[in-house]
C-alpha positions in Angstrom: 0.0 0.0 0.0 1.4 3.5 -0.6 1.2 6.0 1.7 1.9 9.3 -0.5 2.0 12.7 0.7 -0.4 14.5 -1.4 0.2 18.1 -0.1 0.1 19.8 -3.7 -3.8 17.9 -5.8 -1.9 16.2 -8.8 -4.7 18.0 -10.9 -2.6 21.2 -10.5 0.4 19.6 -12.8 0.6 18.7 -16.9 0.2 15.4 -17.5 3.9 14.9 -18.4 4.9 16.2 -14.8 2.0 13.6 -13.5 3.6 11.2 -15.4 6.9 11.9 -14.0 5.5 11.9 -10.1 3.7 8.4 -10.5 6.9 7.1 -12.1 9.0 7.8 -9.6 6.5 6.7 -6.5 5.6 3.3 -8.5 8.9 2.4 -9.4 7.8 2.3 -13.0 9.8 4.8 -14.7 12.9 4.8 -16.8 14.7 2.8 -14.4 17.0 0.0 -15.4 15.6 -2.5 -12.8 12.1 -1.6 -13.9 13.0 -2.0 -17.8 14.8 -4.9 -16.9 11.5 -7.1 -15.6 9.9 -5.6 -19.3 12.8 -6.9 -20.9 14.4 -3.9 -21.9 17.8 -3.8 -20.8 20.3 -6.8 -19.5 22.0 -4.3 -16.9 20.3 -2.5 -13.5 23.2 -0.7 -12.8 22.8 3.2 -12.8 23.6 4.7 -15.7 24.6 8.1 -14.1 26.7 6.6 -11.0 27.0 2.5 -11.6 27.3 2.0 -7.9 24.1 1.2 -7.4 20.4 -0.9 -9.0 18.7 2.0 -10.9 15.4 2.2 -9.2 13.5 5.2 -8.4 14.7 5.1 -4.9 18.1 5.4 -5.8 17.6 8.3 -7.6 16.2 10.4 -5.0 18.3 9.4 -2.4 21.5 8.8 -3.2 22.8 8.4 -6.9 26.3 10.8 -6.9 25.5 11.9 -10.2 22.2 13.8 -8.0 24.1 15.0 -5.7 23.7 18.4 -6.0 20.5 18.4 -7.2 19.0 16.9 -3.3 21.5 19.3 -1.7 19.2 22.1 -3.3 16.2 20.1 -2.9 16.3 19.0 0.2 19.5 20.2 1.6 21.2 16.8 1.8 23.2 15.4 -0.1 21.5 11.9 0.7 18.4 11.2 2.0 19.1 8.4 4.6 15.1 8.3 5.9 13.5 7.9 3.1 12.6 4.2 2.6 10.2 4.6 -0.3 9.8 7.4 -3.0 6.4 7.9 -1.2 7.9 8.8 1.6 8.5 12.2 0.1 5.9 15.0 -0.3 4.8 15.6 -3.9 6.3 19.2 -3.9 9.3 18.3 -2.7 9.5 15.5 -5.4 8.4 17.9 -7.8 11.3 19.9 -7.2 13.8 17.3 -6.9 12.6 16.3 -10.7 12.8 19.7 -12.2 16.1 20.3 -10.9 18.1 17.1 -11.3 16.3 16.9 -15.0 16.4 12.7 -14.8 13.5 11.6 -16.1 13.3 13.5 -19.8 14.6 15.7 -22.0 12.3 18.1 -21.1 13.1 17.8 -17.7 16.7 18.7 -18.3 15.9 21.8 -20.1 14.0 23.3 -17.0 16.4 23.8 -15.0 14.9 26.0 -12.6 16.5 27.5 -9.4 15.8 26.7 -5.7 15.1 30.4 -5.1 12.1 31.3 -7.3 10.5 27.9 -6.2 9.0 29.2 -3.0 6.9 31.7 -4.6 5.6 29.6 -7.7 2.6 27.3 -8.3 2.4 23.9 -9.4 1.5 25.7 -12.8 5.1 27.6 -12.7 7.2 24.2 -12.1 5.8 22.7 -15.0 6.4 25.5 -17.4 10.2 26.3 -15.9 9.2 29.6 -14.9 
């Protein structure tokens, strides 16, 4: 059963950043041991880091390559609590997605800063604003 923290409605986000946020909390998402039980890759190392399986989890808490990216987040460098992805509020997760750009190209080109978050909507994060 997940237990997500739903402090931001869903509703408020495109559907690509939707997308994004149930990828990451299910697990099903463009992550090697995922694609690996479809049959789409051999490997579930992480591409960015190879240290570790490439599951969601892993990429929020503590894949090197996102480093940075949970330092502005979250202001750790590795989240050690976190057992789950839904562990994590949806804002915060929104966030983390937006500035470490792992899940799509688009992603990666919306760079935002940590700064400008605390004043925007759920409308703002999916446009880069």
């Amino acid at each position: 059963e997940l237990n997500i923290n739903f402090d931001a409605p869903l509703i408020c986000f495109e559907r690509s950043m939707i997308r994004n946020i149930l990828a990451v909390i299910t697990g099903h998402g463009p992550f090697k041991v995922h694609l690996q039980k479809l049959k789409l890759a051999e490997e579930t190392d992480c591409p960015k880091c190879g240290q570790d399986s490439d599951t969601s989890l892993h990429y929020i808490t503590t894949c090197h390559y996102y480093r940075e990216a949970r330092k502005r987040t979250f202001g750790l460098t590795v989240l050690k609590g976190a057992t789950e992805p839904s562990c994590i509020n949806v804002s915060d997760l929104v966030q983390f997605i937006c500035v470490s750009g792992g899940l799509t190209k688009d992603a990666r080109s919306k760079i935002i800063s940590i700064e400008g978050l605390s004043s925007m909507g759920p409308s703002d994060l999916n446009s880069g604003k």
